[in-house]
Backbone as JSON Lines, residues from 0, in Angstrom:
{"i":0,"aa":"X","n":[-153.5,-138.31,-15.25],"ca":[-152.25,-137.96,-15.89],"c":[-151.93,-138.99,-16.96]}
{"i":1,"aa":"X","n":[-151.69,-138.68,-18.3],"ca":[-151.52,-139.18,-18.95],"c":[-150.28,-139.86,-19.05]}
{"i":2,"aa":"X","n":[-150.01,-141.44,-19.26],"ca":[-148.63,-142.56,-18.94],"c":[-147.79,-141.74,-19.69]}
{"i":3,"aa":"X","n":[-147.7,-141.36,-20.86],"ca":[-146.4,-140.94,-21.52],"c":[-145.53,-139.37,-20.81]}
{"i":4,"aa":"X","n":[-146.54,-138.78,-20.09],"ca":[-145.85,-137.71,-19.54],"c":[-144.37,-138.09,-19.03]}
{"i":5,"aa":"X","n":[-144.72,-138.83,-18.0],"ca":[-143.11,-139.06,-17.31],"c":[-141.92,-139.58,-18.21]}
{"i":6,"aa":"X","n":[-142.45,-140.59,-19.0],"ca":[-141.47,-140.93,-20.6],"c":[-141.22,-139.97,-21.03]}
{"i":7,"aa":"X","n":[-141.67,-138.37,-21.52],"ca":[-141.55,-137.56,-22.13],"c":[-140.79,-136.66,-21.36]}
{"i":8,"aa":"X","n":[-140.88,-135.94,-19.81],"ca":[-140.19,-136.0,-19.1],"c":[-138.4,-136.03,-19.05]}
{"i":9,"aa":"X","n":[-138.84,-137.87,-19.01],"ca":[-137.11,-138.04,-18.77],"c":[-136.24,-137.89,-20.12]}
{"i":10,"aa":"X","n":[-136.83,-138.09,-21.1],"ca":[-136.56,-137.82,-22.68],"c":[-135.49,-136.34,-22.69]}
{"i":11,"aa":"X","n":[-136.57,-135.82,-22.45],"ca":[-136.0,-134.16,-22.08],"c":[-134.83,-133.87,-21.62]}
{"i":12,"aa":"X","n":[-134.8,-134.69,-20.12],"ca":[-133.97,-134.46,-19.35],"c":[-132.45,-134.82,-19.95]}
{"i":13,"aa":"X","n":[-132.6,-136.01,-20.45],"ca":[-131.51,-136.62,-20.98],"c":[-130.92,-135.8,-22.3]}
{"i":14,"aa":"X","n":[-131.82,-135.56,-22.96],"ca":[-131.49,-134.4,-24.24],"c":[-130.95,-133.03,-23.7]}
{"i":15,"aa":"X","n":[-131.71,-132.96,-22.92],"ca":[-131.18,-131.52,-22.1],"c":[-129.74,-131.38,-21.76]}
{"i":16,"aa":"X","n":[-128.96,-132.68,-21.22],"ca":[-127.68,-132.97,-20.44],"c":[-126.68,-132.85,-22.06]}
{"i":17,"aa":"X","n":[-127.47,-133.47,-22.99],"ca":[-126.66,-133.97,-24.05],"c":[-125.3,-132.87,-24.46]}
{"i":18,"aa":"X","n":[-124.53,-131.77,-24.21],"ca":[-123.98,-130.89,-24.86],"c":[-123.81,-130.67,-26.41]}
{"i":19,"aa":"X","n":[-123.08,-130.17,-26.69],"ca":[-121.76,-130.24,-27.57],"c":[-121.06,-131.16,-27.65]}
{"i":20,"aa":"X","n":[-120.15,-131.54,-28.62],"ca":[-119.32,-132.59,-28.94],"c":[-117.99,-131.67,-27.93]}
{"i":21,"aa":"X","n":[-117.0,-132.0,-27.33],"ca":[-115.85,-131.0,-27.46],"c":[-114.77,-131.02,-28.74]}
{"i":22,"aa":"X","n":[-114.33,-130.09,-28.85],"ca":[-113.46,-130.54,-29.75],"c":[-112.37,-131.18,-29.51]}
{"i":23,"aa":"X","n":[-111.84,-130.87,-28.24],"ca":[-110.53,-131.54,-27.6],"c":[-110.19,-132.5,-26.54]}
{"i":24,"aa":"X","n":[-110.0,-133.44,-26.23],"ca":[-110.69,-134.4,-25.56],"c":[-109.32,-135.11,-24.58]}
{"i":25,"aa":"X","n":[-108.55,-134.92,-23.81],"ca":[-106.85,-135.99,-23.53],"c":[-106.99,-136.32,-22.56]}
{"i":26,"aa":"X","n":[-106.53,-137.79,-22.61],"ca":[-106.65,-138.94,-21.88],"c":[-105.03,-139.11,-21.43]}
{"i":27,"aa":"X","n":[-104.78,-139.18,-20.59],"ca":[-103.59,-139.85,-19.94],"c":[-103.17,-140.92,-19.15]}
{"i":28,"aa":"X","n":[-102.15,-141.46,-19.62],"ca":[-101.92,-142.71,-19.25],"c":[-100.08,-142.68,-18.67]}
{"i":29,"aa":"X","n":[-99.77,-143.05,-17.87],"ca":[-98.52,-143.12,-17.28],"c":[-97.82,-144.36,-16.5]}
{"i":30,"aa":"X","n":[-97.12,-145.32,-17.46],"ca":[-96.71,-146.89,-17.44],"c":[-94.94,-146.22,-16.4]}
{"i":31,"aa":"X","n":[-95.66,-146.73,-15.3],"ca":[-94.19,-146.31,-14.53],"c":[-93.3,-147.74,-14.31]}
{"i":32,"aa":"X","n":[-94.42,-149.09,-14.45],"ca":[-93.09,-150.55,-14.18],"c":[-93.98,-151.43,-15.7]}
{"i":33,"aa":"X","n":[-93.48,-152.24,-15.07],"ca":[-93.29,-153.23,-16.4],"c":[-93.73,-154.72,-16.03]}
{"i":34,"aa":"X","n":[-94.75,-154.16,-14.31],"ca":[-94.97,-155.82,-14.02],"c":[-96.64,-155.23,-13.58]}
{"i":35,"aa":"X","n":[-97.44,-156.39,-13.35],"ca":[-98.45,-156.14,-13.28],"c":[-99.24,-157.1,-11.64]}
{"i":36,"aa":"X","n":[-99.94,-156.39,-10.9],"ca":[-100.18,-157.3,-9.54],"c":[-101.51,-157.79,-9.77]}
{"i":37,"aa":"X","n":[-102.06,-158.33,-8.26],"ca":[-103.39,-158.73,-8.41],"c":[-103.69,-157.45,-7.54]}
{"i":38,"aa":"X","n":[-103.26,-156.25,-7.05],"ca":[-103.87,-155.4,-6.12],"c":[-104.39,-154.17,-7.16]}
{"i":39,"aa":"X","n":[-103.97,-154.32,-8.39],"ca":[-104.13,-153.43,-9.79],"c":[-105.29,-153.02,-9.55]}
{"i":40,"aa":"X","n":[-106.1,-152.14,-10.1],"ca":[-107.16,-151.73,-10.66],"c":[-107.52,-152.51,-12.09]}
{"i":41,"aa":"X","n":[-108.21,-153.97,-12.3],"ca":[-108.87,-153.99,-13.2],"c":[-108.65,-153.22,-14.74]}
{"i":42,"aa":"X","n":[-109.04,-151.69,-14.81],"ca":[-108.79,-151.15,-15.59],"c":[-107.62,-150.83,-16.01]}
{"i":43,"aa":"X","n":[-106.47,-150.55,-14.51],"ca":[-105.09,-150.0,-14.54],"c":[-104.01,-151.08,-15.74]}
{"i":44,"aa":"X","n":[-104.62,-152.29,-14.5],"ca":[-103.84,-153.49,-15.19],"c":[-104.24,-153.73,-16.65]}
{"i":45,"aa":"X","n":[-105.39,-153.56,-17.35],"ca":[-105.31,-153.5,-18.51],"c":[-104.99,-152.81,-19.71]}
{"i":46,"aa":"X","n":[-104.51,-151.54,-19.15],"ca":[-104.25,-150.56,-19.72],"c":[-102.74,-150.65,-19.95]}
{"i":47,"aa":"X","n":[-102.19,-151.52,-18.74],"ca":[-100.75,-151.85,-18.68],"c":[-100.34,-152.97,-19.97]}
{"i":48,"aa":"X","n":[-100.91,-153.92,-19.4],"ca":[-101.2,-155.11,-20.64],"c":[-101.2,-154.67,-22.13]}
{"i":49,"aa":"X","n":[-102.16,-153.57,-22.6],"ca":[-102.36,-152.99,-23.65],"c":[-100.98,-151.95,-24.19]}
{"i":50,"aa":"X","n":[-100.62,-151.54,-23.19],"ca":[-99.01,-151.25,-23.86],"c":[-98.2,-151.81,-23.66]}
{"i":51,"aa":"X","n":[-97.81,-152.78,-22.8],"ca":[-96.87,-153.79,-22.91],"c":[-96.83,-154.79,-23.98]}
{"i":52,"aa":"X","n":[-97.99,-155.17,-24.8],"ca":[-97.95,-155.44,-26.18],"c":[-96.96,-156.13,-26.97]}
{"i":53,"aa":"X","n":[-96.73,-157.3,-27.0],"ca":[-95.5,-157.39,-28.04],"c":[-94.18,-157.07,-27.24]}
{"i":54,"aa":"X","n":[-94.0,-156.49,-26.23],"ca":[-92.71,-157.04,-25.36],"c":[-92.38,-158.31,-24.92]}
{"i":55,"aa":"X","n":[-91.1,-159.16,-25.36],"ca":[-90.65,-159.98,-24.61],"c":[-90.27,-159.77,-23.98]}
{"i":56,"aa":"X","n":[-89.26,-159.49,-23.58],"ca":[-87.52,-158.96,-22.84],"c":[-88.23,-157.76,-22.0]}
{"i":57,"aa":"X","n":[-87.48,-157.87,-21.11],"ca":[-87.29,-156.99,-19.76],"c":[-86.83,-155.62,-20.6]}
{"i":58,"aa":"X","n":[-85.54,-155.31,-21.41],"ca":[-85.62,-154.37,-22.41],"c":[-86.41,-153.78,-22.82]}
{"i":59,"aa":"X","n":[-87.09,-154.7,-23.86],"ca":[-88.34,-154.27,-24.69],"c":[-89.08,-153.68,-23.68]}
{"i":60,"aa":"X","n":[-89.75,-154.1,-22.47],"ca":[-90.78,-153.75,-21.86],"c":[-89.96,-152.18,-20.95]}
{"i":61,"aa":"X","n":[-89.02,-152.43,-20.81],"ca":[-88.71,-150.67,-20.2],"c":[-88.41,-149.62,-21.43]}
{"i":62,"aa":"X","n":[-88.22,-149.91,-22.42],"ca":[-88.05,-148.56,-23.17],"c":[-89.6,-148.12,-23.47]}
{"i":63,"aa":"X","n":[-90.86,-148.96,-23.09],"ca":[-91.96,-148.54,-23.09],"c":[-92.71,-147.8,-21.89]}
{"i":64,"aa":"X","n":[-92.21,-148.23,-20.98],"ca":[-92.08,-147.05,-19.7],"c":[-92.03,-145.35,-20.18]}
{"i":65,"aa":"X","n":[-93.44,-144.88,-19.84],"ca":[-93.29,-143.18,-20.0],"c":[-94.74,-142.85,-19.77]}
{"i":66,"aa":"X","n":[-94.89,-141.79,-20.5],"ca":[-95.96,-141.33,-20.4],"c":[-96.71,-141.07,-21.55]}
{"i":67,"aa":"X","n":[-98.34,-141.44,-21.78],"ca":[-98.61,-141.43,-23.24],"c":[-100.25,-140.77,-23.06]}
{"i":68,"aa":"X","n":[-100.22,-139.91,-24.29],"ca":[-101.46,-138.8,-24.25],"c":[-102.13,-139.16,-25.62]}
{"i":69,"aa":"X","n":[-103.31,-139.66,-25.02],"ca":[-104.21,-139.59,-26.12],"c":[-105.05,-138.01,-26.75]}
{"i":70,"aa":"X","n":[-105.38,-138.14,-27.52],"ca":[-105.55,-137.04,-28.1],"c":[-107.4,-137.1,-28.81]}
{"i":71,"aa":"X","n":[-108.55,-137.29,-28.89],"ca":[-109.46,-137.09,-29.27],"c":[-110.05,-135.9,-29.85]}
{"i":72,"aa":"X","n":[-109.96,-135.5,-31.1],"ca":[-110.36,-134.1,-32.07],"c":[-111.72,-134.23,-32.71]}
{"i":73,"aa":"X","n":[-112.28,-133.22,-32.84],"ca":[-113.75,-133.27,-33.5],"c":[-113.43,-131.34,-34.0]}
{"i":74,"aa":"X","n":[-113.9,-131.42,-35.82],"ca":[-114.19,-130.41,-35.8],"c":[-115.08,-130.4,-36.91]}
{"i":75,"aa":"X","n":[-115.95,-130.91,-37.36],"ca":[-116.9,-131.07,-38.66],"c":[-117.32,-129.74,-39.04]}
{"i":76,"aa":"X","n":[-117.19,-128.66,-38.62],"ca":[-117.49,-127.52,-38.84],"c":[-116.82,-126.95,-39.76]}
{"i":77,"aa":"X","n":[-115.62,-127.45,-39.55],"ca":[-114.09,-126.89,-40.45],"c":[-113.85,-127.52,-41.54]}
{"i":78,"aa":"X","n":[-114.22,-128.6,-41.78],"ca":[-114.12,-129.52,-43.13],"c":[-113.6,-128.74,-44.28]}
{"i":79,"aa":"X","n":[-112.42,-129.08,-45.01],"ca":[-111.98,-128.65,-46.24],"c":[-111.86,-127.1,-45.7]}
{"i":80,"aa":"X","n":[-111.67,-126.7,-45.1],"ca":[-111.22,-125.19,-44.64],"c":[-109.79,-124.93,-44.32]}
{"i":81,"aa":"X","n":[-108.67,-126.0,-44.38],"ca":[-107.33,-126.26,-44.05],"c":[-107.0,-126.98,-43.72]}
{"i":82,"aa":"X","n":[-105.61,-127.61,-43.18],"ca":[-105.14,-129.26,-43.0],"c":[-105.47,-128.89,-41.5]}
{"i":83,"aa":"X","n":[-105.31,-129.74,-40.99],"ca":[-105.67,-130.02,-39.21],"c":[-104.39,-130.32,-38.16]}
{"i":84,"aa":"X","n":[-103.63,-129.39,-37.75],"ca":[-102.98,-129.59,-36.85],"c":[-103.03,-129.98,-35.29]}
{"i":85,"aa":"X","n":[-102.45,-130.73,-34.82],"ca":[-102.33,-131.28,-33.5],"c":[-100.78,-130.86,-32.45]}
{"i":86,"aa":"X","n":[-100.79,-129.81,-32.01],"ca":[-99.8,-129.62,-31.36],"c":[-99.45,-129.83,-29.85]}
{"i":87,"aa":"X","n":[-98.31,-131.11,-29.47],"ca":[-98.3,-131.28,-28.04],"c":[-97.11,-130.41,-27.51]}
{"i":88,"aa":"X","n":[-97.24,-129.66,-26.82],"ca":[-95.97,-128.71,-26.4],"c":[-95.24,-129.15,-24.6]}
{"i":89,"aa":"X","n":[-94.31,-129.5,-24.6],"ca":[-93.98,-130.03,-23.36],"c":[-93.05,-129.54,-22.42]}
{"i":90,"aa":"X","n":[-92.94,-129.87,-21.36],"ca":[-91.63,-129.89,-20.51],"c":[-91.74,-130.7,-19.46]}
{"i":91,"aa":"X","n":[-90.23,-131.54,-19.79],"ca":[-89.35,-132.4,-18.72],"c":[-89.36,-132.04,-17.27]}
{"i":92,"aa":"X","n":[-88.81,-133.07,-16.54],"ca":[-88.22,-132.59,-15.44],"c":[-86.92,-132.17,-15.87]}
{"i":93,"aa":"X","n":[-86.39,-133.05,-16.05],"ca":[-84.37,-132.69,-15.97],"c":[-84.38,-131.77,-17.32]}
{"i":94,"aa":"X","n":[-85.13,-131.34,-17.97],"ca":[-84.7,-130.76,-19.26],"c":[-85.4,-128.8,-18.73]}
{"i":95,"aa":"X","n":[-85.66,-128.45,-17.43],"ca":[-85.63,-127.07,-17.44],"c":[-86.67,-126.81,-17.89]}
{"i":96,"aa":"X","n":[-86.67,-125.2,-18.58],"ca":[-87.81,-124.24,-18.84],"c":[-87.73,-124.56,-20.93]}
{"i":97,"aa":"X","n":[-86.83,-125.94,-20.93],"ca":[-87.05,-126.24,-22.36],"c":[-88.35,-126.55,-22.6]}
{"i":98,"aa":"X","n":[-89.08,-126.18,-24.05],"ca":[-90.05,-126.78,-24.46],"c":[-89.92,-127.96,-25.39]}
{"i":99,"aa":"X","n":[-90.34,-128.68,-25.32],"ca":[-90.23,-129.72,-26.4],"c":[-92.04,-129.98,-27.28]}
{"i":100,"aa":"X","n":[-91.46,-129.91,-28.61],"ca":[-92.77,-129.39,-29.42],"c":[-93.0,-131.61,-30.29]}
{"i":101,"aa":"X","n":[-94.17,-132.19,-30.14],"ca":[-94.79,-132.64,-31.35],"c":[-96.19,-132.45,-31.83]}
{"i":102,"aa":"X","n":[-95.65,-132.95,-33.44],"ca":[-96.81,-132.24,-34.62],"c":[-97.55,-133.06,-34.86]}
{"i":103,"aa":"X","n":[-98.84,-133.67,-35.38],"ca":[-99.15,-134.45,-36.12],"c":[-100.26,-133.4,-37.12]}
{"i":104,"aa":"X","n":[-100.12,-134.01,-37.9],"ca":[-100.99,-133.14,-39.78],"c":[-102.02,-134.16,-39.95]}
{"i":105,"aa":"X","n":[-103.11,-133.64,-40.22],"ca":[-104.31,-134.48,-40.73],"c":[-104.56,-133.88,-42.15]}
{"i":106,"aa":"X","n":[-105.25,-133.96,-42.95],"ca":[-105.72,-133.38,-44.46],"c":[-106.94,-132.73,-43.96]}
{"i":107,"aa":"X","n":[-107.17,-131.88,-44.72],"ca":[-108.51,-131.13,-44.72],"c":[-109.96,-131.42,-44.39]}
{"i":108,"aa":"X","n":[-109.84,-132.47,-45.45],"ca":[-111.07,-133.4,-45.14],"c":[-111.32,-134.4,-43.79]}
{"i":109,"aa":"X","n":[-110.5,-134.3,-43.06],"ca":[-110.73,-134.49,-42.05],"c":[-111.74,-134.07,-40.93]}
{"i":110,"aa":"X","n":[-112.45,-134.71,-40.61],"ca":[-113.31,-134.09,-39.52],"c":[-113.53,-134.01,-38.08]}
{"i":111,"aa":"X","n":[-112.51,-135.68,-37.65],"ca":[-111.8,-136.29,-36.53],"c":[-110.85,-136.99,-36.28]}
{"i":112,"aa":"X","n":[-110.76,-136.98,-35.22],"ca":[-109.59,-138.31,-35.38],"c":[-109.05,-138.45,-33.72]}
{"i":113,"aa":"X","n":[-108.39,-139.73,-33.83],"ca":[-107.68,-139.94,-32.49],"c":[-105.98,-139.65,-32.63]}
{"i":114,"aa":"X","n":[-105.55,-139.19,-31.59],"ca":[-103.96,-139.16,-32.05],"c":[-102.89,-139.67,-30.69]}
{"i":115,"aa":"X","n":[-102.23,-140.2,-30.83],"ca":[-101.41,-140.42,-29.57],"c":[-99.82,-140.17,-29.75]}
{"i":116,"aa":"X","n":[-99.7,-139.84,-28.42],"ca":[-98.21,-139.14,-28.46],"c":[-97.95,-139.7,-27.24]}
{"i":117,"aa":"X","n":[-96.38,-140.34,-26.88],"ca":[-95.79,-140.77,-26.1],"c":[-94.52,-140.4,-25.71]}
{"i":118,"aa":"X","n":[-94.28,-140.09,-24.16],"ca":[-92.46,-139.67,-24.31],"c":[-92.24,-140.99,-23.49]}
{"i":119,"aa":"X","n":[-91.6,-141.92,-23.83],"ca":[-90.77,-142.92,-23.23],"c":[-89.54,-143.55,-23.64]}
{"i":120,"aa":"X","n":[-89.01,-144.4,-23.3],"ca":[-87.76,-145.09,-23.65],"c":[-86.98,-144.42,-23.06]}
{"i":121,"aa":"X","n":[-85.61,-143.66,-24.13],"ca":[-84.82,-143.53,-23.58],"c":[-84.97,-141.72,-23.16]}
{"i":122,"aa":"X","n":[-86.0,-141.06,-23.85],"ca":[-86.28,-139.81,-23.86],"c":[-87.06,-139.51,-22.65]}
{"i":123,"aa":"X","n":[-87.46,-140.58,-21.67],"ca":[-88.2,-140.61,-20.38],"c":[-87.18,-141.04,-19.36]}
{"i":124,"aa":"X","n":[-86.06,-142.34,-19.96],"ca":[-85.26,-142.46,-18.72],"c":[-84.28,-140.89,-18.4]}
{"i":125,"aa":"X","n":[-83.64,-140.44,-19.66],"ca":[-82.76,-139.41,-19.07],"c":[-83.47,-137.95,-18.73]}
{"i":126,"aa":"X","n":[-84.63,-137.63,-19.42],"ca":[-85.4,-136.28,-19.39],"c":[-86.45,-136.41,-18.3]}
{"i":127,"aa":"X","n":[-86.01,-137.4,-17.46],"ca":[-87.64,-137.55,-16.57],"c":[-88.98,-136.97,-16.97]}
{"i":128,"aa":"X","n":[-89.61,-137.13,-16.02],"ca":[-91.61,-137.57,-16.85],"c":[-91.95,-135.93,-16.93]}
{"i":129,"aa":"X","n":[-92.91,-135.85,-18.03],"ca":[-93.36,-134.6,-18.25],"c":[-94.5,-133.8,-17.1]}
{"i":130,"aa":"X","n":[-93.98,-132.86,-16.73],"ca":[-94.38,-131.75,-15.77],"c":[-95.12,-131.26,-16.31]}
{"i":131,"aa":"X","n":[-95.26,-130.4,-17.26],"ca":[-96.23,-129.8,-17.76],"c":[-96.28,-129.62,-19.33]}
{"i":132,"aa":"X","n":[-97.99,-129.28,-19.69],"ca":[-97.79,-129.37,-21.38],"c":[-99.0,-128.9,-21.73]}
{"i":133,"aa":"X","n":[-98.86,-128.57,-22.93],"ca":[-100.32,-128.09,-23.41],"c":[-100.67,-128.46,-24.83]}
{"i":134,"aa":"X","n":[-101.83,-128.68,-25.17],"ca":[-102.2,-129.23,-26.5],"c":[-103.13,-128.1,-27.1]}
{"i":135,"aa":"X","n":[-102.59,-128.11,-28.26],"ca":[-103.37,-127.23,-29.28],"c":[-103.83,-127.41,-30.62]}
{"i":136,"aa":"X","n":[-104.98,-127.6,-30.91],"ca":[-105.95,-127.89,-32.46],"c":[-106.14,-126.63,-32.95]}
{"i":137,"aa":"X","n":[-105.26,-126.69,-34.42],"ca":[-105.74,-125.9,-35.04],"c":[-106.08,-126.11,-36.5]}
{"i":138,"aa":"X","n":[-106.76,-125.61,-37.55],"ca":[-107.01,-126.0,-38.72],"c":[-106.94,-124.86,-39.45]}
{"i":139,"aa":"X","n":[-105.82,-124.88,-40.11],"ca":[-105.05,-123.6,-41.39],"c":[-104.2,-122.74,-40.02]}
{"i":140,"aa":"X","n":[-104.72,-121.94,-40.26],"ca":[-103.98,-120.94,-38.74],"c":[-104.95,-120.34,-37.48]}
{"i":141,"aa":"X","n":[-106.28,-121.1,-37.71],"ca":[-107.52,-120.93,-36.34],"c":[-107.2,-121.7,-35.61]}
{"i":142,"aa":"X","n":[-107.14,-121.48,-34.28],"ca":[-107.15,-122.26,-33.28],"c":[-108.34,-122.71,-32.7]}
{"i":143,"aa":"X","n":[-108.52,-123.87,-32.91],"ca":[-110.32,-124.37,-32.63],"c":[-110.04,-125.12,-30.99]}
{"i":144,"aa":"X","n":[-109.29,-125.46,-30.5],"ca":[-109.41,-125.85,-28.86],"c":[-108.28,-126.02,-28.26]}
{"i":145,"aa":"X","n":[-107.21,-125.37,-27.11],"ca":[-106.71,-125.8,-26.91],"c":[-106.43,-126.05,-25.02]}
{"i":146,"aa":"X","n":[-105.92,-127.3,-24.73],"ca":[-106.07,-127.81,-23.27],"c":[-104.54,-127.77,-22.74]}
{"i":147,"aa":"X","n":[-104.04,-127.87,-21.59],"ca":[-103.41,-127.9,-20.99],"c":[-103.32,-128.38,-19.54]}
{"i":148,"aa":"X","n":[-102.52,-128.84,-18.88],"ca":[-102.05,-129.14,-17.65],"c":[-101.88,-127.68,-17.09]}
{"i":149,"aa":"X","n":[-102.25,-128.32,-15.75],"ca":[-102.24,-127.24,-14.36],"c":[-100.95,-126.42,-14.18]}
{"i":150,"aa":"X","n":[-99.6,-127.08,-14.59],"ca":[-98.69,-126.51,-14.12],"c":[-98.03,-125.87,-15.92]}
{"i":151,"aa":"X","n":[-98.74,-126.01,-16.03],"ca":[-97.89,-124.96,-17.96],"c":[-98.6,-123.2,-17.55]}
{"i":152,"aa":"X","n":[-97.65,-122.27,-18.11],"ca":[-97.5,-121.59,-17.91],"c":[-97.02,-120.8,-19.12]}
């Protein structure tokens, strides 16, 4: 048997797994205190650190308390075909069967990008944490991916 078979093999295999890019990608993150332990998760606690940022004050550090959604887009297919919308559509606890809508606009030429959206401060202390929501990419008026939470409806 020739040595490179099994090299060639696992080559495959790994190419094989490789997919698609997705186009829509959300990461969530949810800063409920403003102090950090040694029983943390490593990762947790740094993630805490990383938005606590530039807080002095006990203040500063609670109006950053909420919940924050990263956003990862890919659409190279679409290039110069229309501007690139990012739509996060939400709902509160204390705010009901309201939706609460944000936008972000990219230019045409766009092909990716990261985007983040956060509800905290004072729009997290009185509206409590978001229940459910759904995100939607679109570019001109196509809808190229959109994700959601379990409980949107």
């Amino acid at each position: 048997m020739n040595p490179c078979y099994p090299l060639l093999a696992v080559s495959l295999l790994i190419g094989a797994c490789a997919g698609p890019r997705e186009p829509l990608v959300v990461k969530q993150f949810q800063l409920r205190d403003e102090t950090t332990s040694r029983s943390d998760e490593p990762m947790v606690k740094m993630e805490k650190l990383r938005r606590l940022h530039g807080s002095v004050s006990m203040a500063e550090r609670a109006e950053k308390l909420g919940q924050y959604y990263t956003f990862i887009w890919s659409d190279p297919e679409g290039v110069g075909q229309g501007d690139v919308e990012l739509i996060l559509q939400y709902q509160q606890g204390a705010t009901g069967s309201r939706i609460k809508r944000l936008v972000r606009t990219f230019p045409a030429s766009e092909e990716g990008g990261q985007v983040e959206f956060s509800v905290v401060g004072h729009d997290y202390r009185k509206n409590g944490r978001v229940m459910a929501w759904k995100a939607t990419l679109q570019r001109g008026r196509r809808v190229i991916a959109t994700r959601q939470s379990y409980l949107w409806q």
